[in-house]
GUBA-238521 format. One record per residue (C-alpha): residue in one letter; x, y, z. Coordinates in steps of 0.02 Angstrom, whole numbers, padded with zeros to 5 digits, always signed. Example, Ala and Ser with C-alpha at 12.3 -4.5 7.8 and 13.67 -1.06 7.14 Angstrom:
<nodes>
A+00615-00225+00390 S+00684-00053+00357 
</nodes>
This chain:
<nodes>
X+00619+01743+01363 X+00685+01729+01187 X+00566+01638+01067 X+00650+01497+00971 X+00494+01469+00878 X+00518+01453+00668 X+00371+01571+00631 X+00448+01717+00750 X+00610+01715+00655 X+00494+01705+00482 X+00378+01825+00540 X+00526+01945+00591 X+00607+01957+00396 X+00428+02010+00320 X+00476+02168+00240 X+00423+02324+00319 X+00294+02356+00199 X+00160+02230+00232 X+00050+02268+00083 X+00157+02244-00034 X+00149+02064-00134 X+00206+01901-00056 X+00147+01778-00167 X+00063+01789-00329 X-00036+01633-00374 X-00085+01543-00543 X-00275+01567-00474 X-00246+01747-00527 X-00261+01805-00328 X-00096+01894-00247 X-00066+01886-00066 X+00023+02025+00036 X+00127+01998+00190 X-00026+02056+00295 X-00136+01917+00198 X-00003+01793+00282 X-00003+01867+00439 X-00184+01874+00459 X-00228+01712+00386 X-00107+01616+00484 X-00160+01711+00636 X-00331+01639+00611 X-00280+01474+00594 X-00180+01474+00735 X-00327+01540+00854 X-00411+01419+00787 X-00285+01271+00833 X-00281+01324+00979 X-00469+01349+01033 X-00484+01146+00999 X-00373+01152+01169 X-00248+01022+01104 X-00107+00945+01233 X+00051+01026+01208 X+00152+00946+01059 X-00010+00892+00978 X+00019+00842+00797 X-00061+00921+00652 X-00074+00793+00489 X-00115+00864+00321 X-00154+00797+00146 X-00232+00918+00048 X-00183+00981-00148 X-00034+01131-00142 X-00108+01288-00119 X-00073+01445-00038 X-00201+01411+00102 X-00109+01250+00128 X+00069+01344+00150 X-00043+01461+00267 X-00077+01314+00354 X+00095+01240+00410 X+00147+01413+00460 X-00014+01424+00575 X+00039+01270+00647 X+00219+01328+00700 X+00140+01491+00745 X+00028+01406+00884 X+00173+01306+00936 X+00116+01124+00858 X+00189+00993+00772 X+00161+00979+00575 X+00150+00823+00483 X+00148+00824+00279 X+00066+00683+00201 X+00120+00637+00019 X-00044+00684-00089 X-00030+00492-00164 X-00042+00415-00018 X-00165+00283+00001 X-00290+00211+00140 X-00175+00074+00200 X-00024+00193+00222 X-00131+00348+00283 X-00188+00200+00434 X-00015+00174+00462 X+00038+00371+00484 X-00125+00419+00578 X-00100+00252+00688 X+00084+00295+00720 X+00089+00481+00735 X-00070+00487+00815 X-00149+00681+00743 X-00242+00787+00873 X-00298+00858+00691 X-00301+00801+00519 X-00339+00898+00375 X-00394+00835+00186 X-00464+00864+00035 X-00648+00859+00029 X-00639+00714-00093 X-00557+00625+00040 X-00652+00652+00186 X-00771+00491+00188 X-00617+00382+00196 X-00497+00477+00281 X-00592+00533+00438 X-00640+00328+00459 X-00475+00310+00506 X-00432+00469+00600 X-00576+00455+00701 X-00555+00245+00731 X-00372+00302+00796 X-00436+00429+00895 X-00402+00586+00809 X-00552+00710+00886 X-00541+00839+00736 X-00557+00829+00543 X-00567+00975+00427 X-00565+00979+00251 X-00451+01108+00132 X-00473+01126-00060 X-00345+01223-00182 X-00500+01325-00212 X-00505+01404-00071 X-00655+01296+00029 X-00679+01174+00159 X-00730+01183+00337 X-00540+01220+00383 X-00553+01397+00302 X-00758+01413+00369 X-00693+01383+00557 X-00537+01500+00543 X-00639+01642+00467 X-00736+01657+00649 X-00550+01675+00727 X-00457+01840+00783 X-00331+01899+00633 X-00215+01944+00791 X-00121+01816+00886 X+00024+01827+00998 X+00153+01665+00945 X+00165+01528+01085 X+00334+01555+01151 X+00434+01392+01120 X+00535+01369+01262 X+00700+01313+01181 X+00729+01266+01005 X+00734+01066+01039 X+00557+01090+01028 X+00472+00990+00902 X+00427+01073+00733 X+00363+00955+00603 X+00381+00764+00581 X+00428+00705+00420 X+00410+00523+00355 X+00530+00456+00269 X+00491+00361+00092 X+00510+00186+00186 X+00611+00104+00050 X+00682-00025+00163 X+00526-00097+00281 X+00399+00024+00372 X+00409+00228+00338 X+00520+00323+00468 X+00448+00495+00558 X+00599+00585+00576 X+00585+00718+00702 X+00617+00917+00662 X+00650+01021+00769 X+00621+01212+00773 X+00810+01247+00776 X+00867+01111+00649 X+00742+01202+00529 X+00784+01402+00570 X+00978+01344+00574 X+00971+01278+00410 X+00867+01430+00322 X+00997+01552+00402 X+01143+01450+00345 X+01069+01422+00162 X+01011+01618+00151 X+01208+01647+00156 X+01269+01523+00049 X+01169+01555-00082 X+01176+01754-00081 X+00981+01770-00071 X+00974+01969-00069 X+00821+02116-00083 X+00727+02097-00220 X+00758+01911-00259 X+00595+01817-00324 X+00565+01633-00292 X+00469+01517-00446 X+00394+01395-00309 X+00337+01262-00429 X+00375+01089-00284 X+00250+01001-00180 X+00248+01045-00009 X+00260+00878+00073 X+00433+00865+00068 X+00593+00953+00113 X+00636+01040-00047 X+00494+01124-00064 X+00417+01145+00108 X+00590+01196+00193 X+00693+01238+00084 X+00601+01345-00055 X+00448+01399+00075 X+00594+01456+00215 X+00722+01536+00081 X+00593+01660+00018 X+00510+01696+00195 X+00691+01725+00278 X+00729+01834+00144 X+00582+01922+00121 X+00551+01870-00047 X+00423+01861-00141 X+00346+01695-00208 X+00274+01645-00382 X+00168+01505-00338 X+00104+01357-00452 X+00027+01243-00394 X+00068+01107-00518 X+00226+01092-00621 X+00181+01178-00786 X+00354+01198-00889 X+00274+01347-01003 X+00191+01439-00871 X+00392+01445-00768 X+00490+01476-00946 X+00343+01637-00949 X+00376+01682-00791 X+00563+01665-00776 X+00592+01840-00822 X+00496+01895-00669 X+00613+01798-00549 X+00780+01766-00519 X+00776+01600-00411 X+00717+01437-00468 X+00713+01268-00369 X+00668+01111-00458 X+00707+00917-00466 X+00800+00840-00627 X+00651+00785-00702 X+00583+00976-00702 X+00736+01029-00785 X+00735+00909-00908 X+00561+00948-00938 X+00598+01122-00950 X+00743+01079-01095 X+00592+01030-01203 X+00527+01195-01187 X+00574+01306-01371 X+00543+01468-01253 X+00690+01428-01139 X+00853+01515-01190 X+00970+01646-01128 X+00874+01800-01158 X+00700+01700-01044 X+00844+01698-00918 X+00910+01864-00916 X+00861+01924-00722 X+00881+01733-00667 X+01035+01733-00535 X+01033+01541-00486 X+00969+01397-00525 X+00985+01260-00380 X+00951+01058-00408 X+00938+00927-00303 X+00824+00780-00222 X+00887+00653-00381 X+01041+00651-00463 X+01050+00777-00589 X+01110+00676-00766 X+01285+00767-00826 X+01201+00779-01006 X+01054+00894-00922 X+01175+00996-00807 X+01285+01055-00977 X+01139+01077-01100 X+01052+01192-00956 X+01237+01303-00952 X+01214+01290-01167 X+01024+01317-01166 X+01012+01456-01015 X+01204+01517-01006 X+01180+01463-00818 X+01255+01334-00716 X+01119+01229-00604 X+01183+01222-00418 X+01181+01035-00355 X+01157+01036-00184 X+01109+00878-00055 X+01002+00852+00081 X+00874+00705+00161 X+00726+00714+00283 X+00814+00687+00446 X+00944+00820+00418 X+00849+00967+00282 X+01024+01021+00147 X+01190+00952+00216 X+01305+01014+00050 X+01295+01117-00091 X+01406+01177-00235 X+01473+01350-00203 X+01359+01511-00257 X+01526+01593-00298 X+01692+01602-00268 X+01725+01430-00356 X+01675+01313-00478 X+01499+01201-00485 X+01549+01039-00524 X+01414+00927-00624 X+01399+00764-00551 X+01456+00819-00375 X+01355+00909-00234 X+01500+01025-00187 X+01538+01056-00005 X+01476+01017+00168 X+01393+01175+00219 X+01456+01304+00378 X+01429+01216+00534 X+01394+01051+00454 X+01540+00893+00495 X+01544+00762+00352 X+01664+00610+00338 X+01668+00439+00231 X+01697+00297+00329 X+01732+00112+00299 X+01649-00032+00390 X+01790-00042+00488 X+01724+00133+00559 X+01877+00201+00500 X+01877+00384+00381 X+01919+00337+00223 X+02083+00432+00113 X+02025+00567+00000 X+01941+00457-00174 X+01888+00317-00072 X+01728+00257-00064 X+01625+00228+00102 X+01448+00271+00212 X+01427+00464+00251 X+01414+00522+00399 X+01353+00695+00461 X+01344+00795+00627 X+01271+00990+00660 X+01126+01098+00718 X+01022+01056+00566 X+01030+00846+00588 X+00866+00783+00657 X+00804+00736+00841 X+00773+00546+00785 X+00656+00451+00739 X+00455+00476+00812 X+00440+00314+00942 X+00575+00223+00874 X+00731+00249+01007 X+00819+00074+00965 X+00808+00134+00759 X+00865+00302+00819 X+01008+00242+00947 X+01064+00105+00779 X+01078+00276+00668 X+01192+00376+00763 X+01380+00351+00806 X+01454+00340+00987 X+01535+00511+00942 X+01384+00575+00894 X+01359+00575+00694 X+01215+00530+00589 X+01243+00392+00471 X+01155+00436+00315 X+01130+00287+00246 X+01200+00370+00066 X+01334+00304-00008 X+01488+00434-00069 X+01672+00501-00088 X+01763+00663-00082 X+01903+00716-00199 X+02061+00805-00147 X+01965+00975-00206 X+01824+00949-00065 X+01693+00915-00174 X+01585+00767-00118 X+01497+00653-00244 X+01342+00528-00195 X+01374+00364-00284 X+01223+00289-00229 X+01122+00220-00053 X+01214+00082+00047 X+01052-00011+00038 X+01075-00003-00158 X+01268-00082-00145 X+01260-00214-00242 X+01383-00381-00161 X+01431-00488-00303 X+01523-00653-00249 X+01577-00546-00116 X+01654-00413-00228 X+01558-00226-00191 X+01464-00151-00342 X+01390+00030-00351 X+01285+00057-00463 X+01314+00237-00481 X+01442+00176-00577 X+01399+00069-00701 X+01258+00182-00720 X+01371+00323-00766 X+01430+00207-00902 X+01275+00138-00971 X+01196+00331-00983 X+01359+00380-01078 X+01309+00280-01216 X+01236+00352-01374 X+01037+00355-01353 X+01026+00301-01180 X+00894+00410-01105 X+00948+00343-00907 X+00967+00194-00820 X+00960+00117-00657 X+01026-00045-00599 X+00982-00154-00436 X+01030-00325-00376 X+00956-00474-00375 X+00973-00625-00278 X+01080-00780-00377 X+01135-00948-00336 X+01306-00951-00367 X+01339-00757-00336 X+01226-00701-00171 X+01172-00558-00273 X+01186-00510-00474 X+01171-00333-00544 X+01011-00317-00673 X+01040-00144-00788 X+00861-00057-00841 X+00908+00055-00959 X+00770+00177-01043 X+00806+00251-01241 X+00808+00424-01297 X+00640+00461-01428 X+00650+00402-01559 X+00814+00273-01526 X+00802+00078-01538 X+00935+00010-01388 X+01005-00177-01405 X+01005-00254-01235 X+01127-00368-01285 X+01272-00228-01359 X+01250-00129-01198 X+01294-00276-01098 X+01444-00310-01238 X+01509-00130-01210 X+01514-00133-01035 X+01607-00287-01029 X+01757-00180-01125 X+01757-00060-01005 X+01738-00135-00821 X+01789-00274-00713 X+01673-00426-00746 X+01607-00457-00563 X+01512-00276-00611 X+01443-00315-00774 X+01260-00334-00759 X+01195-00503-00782 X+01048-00456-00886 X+01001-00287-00958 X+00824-00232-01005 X+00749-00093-01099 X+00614-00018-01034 X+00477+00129-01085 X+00506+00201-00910 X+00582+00212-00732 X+00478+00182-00569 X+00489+00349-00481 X+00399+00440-00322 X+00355+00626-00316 X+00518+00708-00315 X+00569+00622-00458 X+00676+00471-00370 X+00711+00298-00439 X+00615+00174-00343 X+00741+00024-00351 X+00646-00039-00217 X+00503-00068-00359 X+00639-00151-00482 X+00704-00251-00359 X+00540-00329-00322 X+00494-00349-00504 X+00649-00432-00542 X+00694-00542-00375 X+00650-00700-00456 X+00740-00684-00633 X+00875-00807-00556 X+00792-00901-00424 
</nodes>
């Protein structure tokens, strides 16, 4: 029988030399291929000697460390399901993910343990283990009594479940959506194409590992390919511009490459054996994607993806241009459309909800069939939720979330595009703007608009500018200026935040 399982096609690309280096970590320590074998051979013996039931979750919030990436692989290895907890997550939501989930096993930092295995335990979970970035914990003591050999549980067919991921929860409770095995091998094969991944290529793995981009997308790119990973465990923008002459693949947010812009070290010759540079999780400002090509002589790749569904579109690695401000094309084997509320596709330039169907979209929602059944179409496509357009080139652009459309005396604002105006203006830094409820209006626009270093913005001249340039119903109503934008780990806006600090400016 075939086996569908994730860490079989993984463990398959290693290269055939197994002792040569796999990752090289910031704790000084490289690992070889055999290191990963082995150690995620332990762990997996070790999963499976606490005799779980079949399907049995696995829930981890522990720092990023190499052990940690060892980890998830040992828990696709031994045929489990792996569930990434967000390292600021606190007691009251860490209640609500154990209670919902419901681990077999939950791993956490020593630091944690006291509160963390309160809960576990109260909902049941039988087995707590603790994992530092140092290389401790009772995790690591267990596994070091297991066999380095392990033959992979056969997966029967790739529906099987591989990790659960929860979704930020911007609108009411935190989603699990449910990964498959296939939606996540699918997606690395199709990616490890696009983006011309080839011998020799070296990955700067500087994400968390709680998330998509960096615990998919990165982790998988490198392991399909074979590549070799430089591994930080913390964002440091020297430490990459030192090591970007060692690499030649870098993934990072917005807010890492703007970071890295501040860097004196970064120029075209700390580039020289870099072959792409990809973007994505945030919109990536127009102002960073053209001083990067200035700065690096390199054009980031903007590409887009979400929990349920892993990367859905991405500029092109060659063959034509990389449009800044856009996220390129739907990727091979993936079906995207705009469509109106009418359900209706929308005319090339028109704006509507996206929509998206293929191998890599996700199972549904963990325990939530009515959510799941309210997501999907009759004709089977996922509705994203994200809010977009696509020109008469192909190229799709994301003009914001449909929960973030703005309706103004019953007109449609998105702020995606005021927001392009506003950050267009000399010494605005960014901006964001959400809607509030009003009287008269249902709902107003409020702009929060953040100034470059060293720049004084008037509130009042942004608003006047904006008035010369758009339709009234989408000037904002009032504008602030602000030190600094409400985001989450991957460097998103939380409007959800703004919204809530702002809801009573008009009532």
């Amino acid at each position: 029988m075939k086996n569908h399982n994730l860490f079989a096609a993984l463990r398959a690309a290693f290269p055939a030399s197994l002792d040569s280096i796999a990752v090289e970590a910031d704790n000084g320590l490289n690992y070889s291929w055999r290191d990963l074998d082995r150690a995620t051979a332990m762990m997996a013996n070790l999963l499976e000697s606490l005799k779980l039931p079949a399907g049995a979750r696995v829930a981890v919030q522990v720092e990023k460390s190499v052990e940690a990436m060892m980890l998830y692989l040992a828990t696709l290895r031994a045929g489990y399901v792996f569930l990434p907890l967000n390292t600021a997550y606190q007691s009251a939501e860490i209640e609500y993910f154990i209670g919902n989930a419901e681990p077999a096993v939950v791993v956490c930092s020593s630091k944690n343990f006291g509160w963390i295995s309160k809960i576990a335990f109260k909902a049941g979970t039988q087995n707590v283990f603790t994992l530092d970035e140092d290389r401790t914990g009772s995790l690591l003591e267990r596994a070091a009594h297991c066999s380095d050999r392990h033959e992979m549980a056969v997966v029967a067919n790739g529906d099987a479940l591989a990790a659960i991921l929860y979704t930020s929860g911007t609108t009411g409770r935190s989603k699990g959506a449910m990964l498959s095995h296939a939606n996540l091998l699918s997606n690395a094969l199709v990616l490890k194409d696009y983006w011309g991944w080839k011998p020799g290529d070296v990955l700067i793995h500087a994400l968390p590992i709680f998330h998509v981009h960096g615990l998919f997308v990165a982790l998988h790119g490198a392991l399909i390919n074979g590549s070799k990973m430089i591994w930080l465990s913390k964002f440091d923008p020297r430490r990459v511009v030192q090591k970007l002459p060692e690499a030649t693949v870098f993934m990072g947010v917005p807010t890492l490459y703007v970071r890295l812009l501040a860097e004196p070290g970064l120029d075209k010759h700390a580039c020289r054996n870099m072959r792409l540079f990809i973007a994505g999780s945030a919109p990536l400002l127009i102002e960073t994607f053209t001083e990067w090509q200035q700065r690096t002589g390199h054009t980031i790749l903007e590409r887009y993806g979400m929990s349920e569904t892993a990367m859905l579109t991405s500029n092109p690695y060659a063959g034509a241009e990389r449009r800044g401000g856009t996220v390129g094309f739907a990727l091979p084997g993936v079906s995207l459309r705009v469509q109106g509320d009418d359900g209706q596709t929308l005319p090339v330039g028109e704006i509507g909800g996206i929509q998206v169907k293929g191998p890599n979209v996700f199972k549904g929602y963990w325990r939530m069939p009515e959510k799941t059944k309210e997501e999907f179409t009759a004709d089977g496509y996922f509705k994203t939720g994200d809010v977009g357009k696509i020109d008469e080139r192909g190229y799709i652009t994301i003009v914001g979330r449909s929960k973030d459309l703005i309706i103004s005396g019953g007109y449609n604002v998105y702020p995606a595009e005021i927001e392009g105006y506003i950050n267009d203006m000399p010494g605005v830094a960014e901006s964001a703007l959400v809607g509030v409820p009003h009287p008269d209006f249902g709902e107003v626009g409020v702009a929060i608009v953040i100034a470059k270093p060293g720049i004084t913005l008037d509130a009042g001249s942004i608003v006047t500018t904006l008035k010369s340039k758009l339709a009234n119903f989408k000037i904002p109503k009032q504008c602030f200026v602000a030190a600094e934008l409400p985001r989450n780990a991957m460097g998103k806006v939380q409007k959800n935040a703004l919204r809530e600090q702002y809801k009573n400016l008009f009532t």
